[in-house]
N, CA, C and O atoms as a DFTB+ gen file, in Angstrom:
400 C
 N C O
     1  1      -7.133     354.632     -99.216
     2  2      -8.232     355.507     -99.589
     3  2      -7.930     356.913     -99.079
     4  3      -7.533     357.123     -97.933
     5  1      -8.178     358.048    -100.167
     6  2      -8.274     359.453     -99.449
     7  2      -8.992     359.526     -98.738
     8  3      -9.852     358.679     -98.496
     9  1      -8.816     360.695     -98.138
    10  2     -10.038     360.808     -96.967
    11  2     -11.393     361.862     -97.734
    12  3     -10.972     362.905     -98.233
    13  1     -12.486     361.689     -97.803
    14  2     -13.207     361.766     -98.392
    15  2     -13.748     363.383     -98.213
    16  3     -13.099     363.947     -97.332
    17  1     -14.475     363.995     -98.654
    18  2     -14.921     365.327     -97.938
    19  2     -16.361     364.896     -97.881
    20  3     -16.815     364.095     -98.698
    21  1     -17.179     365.501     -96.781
    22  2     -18.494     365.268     -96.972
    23  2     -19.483     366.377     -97.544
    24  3     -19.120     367.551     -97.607
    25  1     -20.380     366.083     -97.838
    26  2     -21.041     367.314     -98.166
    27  2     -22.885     366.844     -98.310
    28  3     -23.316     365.696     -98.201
    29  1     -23.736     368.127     -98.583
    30  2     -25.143     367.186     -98.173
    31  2     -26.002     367.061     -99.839
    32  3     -25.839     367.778    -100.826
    33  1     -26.711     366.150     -99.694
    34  2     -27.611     366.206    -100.993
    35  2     -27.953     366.770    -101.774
    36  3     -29.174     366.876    -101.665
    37  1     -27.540     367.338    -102.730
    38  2     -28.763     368.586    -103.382
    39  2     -30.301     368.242    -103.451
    40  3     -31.230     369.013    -103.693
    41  1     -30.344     366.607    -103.119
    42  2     -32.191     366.525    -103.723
    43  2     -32.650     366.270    -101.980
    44  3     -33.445     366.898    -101.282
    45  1     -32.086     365.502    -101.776
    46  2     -32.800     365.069     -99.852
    47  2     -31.893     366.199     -98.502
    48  3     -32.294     366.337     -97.346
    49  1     -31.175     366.579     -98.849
    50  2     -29.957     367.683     -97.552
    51  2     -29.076     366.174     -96.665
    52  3     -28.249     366.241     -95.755
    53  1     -29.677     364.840     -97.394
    54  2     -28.641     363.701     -95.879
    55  2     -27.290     363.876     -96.435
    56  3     -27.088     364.178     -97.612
    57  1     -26.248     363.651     -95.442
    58  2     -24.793     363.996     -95.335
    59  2     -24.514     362.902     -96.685
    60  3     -25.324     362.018     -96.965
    61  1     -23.501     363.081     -97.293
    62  2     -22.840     362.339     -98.287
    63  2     -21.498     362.446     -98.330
    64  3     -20.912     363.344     -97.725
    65  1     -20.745     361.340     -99.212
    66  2     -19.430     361.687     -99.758
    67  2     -18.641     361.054    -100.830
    68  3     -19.120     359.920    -100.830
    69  1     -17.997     361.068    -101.478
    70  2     -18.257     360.675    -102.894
    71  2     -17.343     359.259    -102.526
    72  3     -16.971     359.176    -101.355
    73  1     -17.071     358.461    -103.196
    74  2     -16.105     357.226    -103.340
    75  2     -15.846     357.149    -104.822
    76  3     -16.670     357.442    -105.688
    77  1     -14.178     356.574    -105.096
    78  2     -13.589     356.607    -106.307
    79  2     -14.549     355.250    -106.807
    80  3     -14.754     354.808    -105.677
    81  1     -15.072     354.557    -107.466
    82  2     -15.078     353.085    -107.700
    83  2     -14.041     352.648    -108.410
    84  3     -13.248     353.317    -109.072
    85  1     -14.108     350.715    -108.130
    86  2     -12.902     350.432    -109.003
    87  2     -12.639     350.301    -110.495
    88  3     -11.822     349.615    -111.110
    89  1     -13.824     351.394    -111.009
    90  2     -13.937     351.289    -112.397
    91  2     -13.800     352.921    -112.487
    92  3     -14.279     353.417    -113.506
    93  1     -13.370     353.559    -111.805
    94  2     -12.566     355.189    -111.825
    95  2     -13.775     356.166    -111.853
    96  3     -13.615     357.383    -111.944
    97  1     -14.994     355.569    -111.770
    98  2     -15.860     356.413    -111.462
    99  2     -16.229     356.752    -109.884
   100  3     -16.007     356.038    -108.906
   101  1     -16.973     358.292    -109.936
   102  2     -17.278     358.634    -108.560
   103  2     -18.635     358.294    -108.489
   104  3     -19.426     358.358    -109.430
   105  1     -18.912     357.883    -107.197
   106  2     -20.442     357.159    -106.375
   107  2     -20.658     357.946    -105.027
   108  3     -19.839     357.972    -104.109
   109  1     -21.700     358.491    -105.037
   110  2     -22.510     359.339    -104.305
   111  2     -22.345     357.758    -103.137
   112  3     -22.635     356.604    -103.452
   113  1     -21.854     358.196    -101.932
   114  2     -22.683     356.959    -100.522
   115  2     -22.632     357.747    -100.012
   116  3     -22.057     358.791    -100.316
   117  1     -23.623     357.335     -98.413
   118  2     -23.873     357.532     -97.201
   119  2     -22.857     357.948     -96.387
   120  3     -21.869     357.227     -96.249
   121  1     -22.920     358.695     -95.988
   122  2     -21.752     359.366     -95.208
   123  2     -21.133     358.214     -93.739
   124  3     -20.106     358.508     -93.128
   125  1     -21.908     357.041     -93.414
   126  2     -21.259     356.463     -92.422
   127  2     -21.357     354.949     -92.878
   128  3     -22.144     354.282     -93.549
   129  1     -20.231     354.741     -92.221
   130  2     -19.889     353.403     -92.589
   131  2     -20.457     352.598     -92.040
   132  3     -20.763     352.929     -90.895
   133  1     -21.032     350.777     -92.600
   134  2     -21.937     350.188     -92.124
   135  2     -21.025     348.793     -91.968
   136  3     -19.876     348.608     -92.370
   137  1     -21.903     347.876     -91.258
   138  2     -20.720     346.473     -91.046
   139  2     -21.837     345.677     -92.092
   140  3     -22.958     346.135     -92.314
   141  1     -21.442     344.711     -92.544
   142  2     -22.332     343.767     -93.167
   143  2     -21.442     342.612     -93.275
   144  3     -20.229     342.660     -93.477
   145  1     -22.327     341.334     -93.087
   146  2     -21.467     339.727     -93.599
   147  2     -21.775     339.577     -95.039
   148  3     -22.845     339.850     -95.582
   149  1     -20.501     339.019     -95.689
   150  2     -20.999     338.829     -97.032
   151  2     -21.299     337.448     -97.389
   152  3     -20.803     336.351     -97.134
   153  1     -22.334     337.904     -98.104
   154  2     -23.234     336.610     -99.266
   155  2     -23.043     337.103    -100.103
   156  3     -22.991     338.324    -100.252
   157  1     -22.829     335.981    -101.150
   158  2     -23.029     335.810    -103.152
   159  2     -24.391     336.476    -103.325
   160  3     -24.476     337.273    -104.259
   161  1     -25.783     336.213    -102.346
   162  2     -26.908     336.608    -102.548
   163  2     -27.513     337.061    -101.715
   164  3     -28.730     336.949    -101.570
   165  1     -26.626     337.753    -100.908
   166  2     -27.363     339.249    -100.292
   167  2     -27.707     340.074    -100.959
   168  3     -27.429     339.949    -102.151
   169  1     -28.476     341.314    -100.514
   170  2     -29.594     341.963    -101.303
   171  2     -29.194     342.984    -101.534
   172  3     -29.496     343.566    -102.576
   173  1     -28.072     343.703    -100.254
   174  2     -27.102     344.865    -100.274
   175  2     -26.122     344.648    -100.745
   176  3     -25.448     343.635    -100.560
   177  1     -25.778     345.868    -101.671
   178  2     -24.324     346.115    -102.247
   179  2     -23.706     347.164    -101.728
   180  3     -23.910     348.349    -101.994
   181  1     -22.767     346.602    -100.802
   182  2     -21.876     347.656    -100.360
   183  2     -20.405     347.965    -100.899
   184  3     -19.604     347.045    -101.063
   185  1     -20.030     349.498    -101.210
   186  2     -19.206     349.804    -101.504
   187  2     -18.133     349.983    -100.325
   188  3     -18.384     350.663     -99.330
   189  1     -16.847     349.277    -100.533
   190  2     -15.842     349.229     -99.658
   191  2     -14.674     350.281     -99.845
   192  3     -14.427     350.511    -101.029
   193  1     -13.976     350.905     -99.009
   194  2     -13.398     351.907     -99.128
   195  2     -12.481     351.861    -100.379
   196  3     -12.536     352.905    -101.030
   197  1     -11.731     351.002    -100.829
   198  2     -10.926     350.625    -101.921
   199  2     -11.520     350.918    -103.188
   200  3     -10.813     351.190    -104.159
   201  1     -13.136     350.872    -103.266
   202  2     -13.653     351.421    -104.316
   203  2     -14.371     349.842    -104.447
   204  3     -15.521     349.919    -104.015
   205  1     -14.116     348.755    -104.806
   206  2     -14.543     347.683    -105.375
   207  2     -16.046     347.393    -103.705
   208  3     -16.110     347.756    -102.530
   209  1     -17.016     346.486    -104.744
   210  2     -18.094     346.836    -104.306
   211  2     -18.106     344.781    -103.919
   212  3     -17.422     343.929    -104.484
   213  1     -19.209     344.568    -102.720
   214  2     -19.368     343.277    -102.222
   215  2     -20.932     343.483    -101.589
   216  3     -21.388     344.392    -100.895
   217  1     -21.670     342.026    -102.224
   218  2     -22.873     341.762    -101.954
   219  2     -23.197     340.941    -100.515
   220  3     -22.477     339.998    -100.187
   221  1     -24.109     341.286     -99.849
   222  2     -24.535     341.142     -98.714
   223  2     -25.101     341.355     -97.762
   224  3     -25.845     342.311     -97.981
   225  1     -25.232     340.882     -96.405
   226  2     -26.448     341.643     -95.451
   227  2     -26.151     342.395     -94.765
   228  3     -24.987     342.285     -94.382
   229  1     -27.002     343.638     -94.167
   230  2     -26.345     344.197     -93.033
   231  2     -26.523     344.025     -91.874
   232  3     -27.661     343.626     -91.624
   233  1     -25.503     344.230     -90.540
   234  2     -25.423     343.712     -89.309
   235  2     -25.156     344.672     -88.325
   236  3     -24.395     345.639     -88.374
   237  1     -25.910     344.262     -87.395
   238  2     -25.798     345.355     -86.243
   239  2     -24.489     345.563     -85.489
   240  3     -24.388     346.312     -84.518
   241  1     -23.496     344.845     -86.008
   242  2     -21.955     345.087     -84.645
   243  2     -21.121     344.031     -85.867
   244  3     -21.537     343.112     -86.571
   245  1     -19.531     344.791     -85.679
   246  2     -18.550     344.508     -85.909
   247  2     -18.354     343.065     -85.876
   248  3     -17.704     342.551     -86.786
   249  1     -18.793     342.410     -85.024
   250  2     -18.794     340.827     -84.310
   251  2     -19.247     339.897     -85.617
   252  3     -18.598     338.938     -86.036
   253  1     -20.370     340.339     -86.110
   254  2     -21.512     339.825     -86.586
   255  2     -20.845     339.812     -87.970
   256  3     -21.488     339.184     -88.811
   257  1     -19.676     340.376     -88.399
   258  2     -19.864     341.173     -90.013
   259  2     -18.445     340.249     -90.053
   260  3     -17.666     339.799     -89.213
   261  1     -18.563     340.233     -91.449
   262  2     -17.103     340.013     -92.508
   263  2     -16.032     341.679     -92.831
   264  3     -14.846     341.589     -93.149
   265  1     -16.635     342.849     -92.694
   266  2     -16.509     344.049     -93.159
   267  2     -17.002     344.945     -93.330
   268  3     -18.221     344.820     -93.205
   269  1     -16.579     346.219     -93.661
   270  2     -17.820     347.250     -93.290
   271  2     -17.604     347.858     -94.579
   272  3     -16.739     347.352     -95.293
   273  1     -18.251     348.870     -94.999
   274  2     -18.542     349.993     -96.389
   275  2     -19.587     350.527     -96.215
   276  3     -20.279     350.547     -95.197
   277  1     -19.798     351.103     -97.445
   278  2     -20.316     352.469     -97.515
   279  2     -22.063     351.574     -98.551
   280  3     -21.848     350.690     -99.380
   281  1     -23.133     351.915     -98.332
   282  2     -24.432     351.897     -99.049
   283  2     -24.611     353.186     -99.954
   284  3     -24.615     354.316     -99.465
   285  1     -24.756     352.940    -101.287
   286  2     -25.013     353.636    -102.246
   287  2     -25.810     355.211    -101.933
   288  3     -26.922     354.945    -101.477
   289  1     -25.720     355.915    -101.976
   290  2     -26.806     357.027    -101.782
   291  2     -27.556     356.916    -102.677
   292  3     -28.379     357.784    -102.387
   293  1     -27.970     356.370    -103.797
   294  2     -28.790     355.988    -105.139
   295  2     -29.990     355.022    -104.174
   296  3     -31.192     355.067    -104.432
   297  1     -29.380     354.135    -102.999
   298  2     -30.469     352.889    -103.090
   299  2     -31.144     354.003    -101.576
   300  3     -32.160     353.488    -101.109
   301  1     -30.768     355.213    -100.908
   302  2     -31.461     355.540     -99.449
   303  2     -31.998     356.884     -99.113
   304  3     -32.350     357.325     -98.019
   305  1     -31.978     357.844    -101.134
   306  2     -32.167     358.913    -100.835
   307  2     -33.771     358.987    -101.441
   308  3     -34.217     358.265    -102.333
   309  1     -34.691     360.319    -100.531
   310  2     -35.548     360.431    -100.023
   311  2     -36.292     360.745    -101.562
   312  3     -37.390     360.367    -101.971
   313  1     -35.466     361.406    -102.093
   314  2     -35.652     362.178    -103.868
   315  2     -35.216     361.806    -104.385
   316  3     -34.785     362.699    -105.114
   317  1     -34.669     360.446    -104.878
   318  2     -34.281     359.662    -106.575
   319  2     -34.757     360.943    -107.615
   320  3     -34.260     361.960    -108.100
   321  1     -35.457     360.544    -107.619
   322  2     -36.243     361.620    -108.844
   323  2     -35.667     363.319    -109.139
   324  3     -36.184     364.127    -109.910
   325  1     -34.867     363.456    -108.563
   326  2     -34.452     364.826    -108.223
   327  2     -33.353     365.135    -109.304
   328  3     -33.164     366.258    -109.771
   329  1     -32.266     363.384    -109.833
   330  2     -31.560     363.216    -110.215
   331  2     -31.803     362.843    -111.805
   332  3     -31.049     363.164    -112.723
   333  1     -33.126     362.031    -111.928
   334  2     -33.100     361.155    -113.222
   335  2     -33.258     362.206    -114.238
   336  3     -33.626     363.366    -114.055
   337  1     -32.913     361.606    -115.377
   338  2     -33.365     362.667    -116.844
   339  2     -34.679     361.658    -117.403
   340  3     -35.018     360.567    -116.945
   341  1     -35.170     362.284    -118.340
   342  2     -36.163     361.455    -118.645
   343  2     -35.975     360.547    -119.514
   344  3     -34.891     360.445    -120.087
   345  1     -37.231     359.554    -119.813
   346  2     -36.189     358.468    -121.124
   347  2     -36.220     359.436    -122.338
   348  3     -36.669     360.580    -122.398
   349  1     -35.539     358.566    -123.422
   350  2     -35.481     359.496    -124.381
   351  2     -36.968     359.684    -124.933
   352  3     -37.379     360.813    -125.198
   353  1     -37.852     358.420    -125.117
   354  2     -39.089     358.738    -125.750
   355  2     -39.705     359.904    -124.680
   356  3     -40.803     360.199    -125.154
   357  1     -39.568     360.390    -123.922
   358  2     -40.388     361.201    -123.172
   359  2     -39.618     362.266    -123.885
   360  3     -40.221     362.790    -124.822
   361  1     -38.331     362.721    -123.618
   362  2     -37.257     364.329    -123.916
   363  2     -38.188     364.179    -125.148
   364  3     -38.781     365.256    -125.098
   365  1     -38.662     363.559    -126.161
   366  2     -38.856     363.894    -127.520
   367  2     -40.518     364.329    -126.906
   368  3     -40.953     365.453    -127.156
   369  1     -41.070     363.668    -126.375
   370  2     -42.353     364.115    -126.510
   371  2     -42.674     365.684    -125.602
   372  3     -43.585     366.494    -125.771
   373  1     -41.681     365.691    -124.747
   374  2     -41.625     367.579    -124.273
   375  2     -40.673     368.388    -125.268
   376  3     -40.664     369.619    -125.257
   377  1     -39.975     367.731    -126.019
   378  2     -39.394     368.492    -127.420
   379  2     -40.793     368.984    -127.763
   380  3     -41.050     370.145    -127.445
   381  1     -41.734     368.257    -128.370
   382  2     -42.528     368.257    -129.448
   383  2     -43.689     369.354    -128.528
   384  3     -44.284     370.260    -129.113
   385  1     -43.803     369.176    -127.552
   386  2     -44.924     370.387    -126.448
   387  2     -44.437     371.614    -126.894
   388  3     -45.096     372.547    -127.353
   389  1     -43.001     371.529    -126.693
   390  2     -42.582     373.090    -126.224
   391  2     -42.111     374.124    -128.123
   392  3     -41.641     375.222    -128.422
   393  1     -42.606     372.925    -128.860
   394  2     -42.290     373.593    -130.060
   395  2     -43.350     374.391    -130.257
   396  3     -44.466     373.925    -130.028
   397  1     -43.201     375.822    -130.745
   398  2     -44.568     376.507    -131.771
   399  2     -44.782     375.819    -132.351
   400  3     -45.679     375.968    -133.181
């Protein structure tokens, strides 16, 4: 893994930094790395430095965990909303406001 640059939110200011995923897209996470054990049906999806992502819980100490990664900045920032576009039936219905 490169080494990442950090930088802060445009919608909340918390530290961030991007990760490649293993599908070549970039993912906004949390700027510090977390330990978690993995389960098939844990509730957290953590992204691992390699890019490829593993479901599971999180844990307070190294001891406790299978591995550590990165938590989405999508599932811990303060302003979601800062980011979304609207659905399309809405863009049409502020189309239709802002027409004379």
């Amino acid at each position: 893994m490169m080494d990442p640059k950090t930088t802060a939110c445009r919608a909340c200011g918390a530290r961030i930094m991007f990760l490649k995923t293993a599908a070549g897209k970039t993912m906004p996470v949390n700027e510090v790395a977390v330990f978690f054990r993995k389960e098939e049906t844990g509730k957290g999806l953590f992204v691992q430095g390699d890019g490829t992502t593993a479901r599971g819980t999180l844990v307070d100490a190294m001891e406790q965990g299978d591995g550590f990664g990165y938590i989405s900045h999508f599932a811990t920032c303060t302003n979601p909303d800062f980011f979304r576009k609207p659905r399309k039936k809405d863009r049409k219905n502020i189309k239709e406001e802002n027409e004379p």
